[in-house]
DOVO-444528 format. One record per atom (N, C-alpha, C, O): x, y, z; atom name; residue in three letters. Coordinates in Angstrom, 1 decimal. Each point is the difference from the previous one (the first is absolute). Layout:
<recs>
{{X,Y,Z},'CA','ALA'}
...
</recs>
This chain:
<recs>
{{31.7,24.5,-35.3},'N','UNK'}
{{0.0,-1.3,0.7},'CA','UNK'}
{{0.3,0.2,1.5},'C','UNK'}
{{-0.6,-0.7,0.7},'O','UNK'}
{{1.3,1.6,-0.3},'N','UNK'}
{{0.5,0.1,1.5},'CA','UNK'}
{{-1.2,1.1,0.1},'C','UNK'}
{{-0.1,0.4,1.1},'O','UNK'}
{{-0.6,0.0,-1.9},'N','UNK'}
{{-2.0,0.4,1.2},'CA','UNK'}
{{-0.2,-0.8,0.5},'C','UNK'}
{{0.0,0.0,1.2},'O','UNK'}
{{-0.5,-1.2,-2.1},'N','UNK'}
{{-0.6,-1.0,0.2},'CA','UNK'}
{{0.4,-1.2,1.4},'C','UNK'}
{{-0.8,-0.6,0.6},'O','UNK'}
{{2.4,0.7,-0.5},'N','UNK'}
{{0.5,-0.6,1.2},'CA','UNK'}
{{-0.4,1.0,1.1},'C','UNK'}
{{-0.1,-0.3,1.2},'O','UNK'}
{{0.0,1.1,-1.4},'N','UNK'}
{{-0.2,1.2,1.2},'CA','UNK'}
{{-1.3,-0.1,0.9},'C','UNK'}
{{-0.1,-0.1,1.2},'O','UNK'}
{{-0.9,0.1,-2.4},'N','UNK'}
{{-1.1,-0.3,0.0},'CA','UNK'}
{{-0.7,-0.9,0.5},'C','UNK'}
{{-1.1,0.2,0.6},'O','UNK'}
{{1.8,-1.8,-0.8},'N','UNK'}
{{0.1,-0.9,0.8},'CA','UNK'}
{{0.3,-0.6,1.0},'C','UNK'}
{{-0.6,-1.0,0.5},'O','UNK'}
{{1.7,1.8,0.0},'N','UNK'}
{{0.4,0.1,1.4},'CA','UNK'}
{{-0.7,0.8,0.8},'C','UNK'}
{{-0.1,-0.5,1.2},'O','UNK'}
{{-0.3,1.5,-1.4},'N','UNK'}
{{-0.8,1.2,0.3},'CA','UNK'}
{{-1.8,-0.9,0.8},'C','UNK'}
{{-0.5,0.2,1.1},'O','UNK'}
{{-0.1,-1.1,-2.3},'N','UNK'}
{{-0.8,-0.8,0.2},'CA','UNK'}
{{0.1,-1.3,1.3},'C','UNK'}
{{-1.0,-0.1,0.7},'O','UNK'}
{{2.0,-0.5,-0.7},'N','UNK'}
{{0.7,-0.8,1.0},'CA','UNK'}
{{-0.1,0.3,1.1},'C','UNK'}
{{-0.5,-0.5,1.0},'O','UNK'}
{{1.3,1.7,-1.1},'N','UNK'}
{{0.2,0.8,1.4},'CA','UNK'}
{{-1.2,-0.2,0.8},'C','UNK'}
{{-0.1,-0.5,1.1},'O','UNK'}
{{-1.1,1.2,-2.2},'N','UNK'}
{{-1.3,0.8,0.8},'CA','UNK'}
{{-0.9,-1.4,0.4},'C','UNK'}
{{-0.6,0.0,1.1},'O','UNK'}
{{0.5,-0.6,-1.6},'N','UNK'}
{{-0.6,-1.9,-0.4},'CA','UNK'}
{{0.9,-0.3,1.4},'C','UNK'}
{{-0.8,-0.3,0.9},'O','UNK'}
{{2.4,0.2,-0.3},'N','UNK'}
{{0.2,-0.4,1.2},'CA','UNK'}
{{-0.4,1.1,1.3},'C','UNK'}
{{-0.2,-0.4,1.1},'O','UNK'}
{{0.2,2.0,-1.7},'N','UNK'}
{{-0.7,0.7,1.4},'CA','UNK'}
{{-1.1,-0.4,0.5},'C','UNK'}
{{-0.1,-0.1,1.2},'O','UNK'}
{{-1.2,-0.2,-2.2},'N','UNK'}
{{-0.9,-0.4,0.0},'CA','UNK'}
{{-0.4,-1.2,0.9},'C','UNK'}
{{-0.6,0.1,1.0},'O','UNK'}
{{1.3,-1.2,-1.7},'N','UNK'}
{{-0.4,-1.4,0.9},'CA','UNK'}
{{0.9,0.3,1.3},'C','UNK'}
{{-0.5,-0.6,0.9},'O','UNK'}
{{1.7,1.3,-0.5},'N','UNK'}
{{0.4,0.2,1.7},'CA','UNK'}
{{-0.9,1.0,0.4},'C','UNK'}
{{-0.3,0.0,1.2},'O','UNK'}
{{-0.3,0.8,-2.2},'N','UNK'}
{{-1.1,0.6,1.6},'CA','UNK'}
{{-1.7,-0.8,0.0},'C','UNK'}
{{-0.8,0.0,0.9},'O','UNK'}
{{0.8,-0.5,-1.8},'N','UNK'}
{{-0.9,-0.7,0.2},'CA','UNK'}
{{0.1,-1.2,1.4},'C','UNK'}
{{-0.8,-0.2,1.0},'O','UNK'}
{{2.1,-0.4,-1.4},'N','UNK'}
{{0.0,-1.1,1.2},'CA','UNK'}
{{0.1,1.0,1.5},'C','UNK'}
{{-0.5,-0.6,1.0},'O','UNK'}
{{1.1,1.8,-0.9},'N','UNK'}
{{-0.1,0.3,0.9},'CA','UNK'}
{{-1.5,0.0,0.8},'C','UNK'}
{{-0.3,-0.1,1.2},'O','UNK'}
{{-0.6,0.4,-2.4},'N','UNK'}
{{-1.5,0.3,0.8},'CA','UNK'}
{{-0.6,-1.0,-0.7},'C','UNK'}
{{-0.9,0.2,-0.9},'O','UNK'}
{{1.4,-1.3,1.2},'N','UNK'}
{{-1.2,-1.4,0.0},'CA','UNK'}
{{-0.3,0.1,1.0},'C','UNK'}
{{0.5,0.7,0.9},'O','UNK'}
{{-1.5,-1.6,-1.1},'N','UNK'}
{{-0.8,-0.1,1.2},'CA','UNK'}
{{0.1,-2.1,0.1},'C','UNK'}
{{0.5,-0.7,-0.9},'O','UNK'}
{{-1.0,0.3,1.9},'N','UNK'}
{{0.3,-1.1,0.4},'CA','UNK'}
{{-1.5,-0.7,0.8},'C','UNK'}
{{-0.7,0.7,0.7},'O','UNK'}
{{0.6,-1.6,-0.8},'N','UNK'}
{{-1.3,-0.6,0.0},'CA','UNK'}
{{0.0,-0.4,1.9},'C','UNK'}
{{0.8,-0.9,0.2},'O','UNK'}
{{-1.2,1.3,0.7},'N','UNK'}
{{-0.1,-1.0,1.7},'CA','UNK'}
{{-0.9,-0.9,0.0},'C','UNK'}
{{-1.3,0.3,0.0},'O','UNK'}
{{1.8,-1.3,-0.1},'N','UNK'}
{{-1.7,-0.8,-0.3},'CA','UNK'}
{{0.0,-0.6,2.2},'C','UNK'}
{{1.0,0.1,0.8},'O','UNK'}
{{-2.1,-0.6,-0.6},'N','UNK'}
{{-0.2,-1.1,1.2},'CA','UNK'}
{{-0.8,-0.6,0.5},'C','UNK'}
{{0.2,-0.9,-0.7},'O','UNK'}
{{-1.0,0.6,1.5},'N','UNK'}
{{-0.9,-0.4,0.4},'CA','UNK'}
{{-0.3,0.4,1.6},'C','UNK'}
{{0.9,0.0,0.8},'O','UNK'}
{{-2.5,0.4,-0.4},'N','UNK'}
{{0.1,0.4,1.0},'CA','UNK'}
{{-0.7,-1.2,1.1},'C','UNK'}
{{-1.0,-0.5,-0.5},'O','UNK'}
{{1.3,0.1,1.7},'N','UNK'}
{{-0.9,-1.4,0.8},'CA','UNK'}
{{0.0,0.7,1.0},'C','UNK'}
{{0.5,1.0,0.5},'O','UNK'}
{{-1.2,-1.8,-0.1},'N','UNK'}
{{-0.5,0.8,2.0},'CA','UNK'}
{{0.8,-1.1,0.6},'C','UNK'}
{{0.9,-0.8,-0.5},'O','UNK'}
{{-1.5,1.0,1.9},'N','UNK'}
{{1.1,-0.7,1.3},'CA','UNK'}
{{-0.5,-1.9,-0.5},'C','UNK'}
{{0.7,-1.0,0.3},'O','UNK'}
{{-2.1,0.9,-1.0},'N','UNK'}
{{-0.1,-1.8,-0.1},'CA','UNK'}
{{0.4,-0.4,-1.5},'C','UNK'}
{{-0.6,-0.9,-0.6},'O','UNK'}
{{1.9,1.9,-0.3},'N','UNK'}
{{0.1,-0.1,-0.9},'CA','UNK'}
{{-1.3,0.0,-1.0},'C','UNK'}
{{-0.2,-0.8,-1.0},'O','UNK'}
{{-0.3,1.3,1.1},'N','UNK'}
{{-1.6,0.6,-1.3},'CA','UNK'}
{{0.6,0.8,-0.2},'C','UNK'}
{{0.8,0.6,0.8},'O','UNK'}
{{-1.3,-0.1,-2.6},'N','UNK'}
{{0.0,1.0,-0.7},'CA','UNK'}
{{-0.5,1.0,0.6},'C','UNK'}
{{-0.9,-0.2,0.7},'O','UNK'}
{{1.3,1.5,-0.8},'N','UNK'}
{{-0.7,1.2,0.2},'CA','UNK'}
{{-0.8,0.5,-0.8},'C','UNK'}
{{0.7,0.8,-0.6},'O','UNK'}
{{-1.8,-0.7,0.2},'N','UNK'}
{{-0.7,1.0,-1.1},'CA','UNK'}
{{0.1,1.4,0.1},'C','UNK'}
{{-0.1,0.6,1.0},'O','UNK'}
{{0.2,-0.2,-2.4},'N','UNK'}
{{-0.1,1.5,0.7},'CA','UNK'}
{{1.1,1.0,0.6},'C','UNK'}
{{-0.1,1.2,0.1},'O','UNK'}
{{0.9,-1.8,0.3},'N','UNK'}
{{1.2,0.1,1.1},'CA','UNK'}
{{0.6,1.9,-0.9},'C','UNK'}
{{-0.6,-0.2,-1.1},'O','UNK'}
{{1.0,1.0,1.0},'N','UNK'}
{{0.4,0.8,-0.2},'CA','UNK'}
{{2.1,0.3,0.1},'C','UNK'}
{{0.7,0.4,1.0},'O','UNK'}
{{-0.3,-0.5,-1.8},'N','UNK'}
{{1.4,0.0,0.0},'CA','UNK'}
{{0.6,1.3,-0.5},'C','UNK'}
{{-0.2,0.3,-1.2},'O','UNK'}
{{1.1,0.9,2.4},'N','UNK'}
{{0.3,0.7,-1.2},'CA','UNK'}
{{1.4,-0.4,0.9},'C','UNK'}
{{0.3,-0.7,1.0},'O','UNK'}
{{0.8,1.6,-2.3},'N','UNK'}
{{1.7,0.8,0.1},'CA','UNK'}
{{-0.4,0.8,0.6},'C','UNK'}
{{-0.9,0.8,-0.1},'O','UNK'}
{{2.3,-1.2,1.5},'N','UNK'}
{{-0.1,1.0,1.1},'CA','UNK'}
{{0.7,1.0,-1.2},'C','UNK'}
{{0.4,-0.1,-1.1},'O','UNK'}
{{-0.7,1.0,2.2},'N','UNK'}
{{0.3,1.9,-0.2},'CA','UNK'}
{{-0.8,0.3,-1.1},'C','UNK'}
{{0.2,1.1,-0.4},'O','UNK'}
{{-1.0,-1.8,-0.4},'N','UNK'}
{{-0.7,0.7,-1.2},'CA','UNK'}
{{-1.9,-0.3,0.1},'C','UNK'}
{{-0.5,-0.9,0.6},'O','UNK'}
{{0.2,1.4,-1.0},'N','UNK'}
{{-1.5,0.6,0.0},'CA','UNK'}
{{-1.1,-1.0,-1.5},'C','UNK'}
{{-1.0,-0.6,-0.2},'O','UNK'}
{{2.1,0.8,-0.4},'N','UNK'}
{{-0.3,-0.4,-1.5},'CA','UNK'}
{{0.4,-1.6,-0.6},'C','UNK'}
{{-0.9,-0.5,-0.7},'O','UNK'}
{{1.9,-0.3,1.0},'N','UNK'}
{{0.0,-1.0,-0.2},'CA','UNK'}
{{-0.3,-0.9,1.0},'C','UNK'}
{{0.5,0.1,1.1},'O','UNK'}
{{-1.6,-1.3,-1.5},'N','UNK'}
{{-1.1,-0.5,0.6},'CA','UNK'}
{{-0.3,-1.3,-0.3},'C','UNK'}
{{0.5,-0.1,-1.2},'O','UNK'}
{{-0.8,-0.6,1.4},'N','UNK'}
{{-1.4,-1.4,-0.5},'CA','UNK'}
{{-0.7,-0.4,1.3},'C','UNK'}
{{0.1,0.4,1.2},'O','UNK'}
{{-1.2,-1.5,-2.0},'N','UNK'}
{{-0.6,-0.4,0.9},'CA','UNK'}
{{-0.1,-1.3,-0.3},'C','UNK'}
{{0.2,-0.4,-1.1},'O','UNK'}
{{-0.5,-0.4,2.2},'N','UNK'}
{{0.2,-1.7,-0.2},'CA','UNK'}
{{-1.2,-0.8,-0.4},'C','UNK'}
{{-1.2,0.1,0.4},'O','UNK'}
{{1.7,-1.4,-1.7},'N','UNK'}
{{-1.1,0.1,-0.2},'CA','UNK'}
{{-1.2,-1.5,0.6},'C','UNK'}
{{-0.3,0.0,1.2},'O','UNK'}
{{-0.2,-0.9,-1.9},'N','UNK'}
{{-0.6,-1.3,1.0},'CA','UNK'}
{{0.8,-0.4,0.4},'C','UNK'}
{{-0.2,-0.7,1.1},'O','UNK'}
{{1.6,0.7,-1.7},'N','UNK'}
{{0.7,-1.3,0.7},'CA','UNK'}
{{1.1,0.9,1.0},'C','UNK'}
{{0.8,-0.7,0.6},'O','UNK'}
{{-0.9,1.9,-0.5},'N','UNK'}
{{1.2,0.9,1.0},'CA','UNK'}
{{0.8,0.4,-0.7},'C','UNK'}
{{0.9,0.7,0.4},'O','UNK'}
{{-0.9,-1.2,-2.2},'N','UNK'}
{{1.3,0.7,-0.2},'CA','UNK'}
{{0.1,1.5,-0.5},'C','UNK'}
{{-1.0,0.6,-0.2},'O','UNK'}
{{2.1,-0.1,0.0},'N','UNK'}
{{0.4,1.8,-0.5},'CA','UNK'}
{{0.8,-0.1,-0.9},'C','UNK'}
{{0.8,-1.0,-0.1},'O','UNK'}
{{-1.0,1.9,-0.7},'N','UNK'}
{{1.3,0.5,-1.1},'CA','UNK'}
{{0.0,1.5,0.2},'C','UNK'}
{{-1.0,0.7,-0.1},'O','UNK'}
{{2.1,-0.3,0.2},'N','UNK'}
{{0.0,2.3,0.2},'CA','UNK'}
{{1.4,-0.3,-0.8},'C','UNK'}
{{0.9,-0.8,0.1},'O','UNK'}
{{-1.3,1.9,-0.9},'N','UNK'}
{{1.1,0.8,-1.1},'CA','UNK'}
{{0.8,1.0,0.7},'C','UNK'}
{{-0.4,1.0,0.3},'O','UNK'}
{{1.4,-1.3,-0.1},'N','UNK'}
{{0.8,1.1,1.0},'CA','UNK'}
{{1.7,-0.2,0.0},'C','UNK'}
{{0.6,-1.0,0.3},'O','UNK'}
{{-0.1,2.3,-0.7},'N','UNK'}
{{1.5,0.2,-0.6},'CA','UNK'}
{{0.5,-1.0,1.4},'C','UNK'}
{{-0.6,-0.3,1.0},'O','UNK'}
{{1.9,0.2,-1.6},'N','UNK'}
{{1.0,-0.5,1.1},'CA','UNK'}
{{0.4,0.1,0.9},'C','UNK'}
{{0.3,-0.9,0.8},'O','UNK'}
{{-0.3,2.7,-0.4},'N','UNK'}
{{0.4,0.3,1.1},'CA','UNK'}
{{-0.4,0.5,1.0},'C','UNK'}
{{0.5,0.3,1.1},'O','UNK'}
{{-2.2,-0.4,-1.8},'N','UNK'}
{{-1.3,-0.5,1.0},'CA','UNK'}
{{-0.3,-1.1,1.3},'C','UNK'}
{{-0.7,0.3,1.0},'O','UNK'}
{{1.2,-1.4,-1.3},'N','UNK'}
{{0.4,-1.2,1.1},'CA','UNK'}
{{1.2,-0.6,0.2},'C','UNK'}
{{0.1,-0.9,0.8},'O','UNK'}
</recs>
């Protein structure tokens, strides 16, 4: 009987390491919209996260963006 609690806790444990390192490396949605100086959409428009190469979008008819990029990205 006291495996079995062991065993269970043992399970717990790894089930809470799990979901705190997960949350550490979520990722988080930037959504926005991009307008020029007469307020119009931008098409096209290119958006990246400064300092990185790799996370990116581009805007779409109406200016807006969504980029997938951890927290400590912006």
């Amino acid at each position: 009987m006291n495996t079995t609690k062991t065993i269970r806790h043992r399970g717990y444990m790894t089930l809470l390491a799990l979901l705190i390192t997960m949350c550490m490396y979520a990722q988080n949605a930037v959504k926005g919209v991009v307008l020029d100086e007469t307020d119009e959409p931008l098409i096209g428009a290119t958006i990246v996260v400064k300092g990185t190469s790799a996370a990116g979008a581009v805007t779409d008819l109406d200016g807006n963006f969504t980029i997938q990029a951890r927290k400590e990205m912006y």
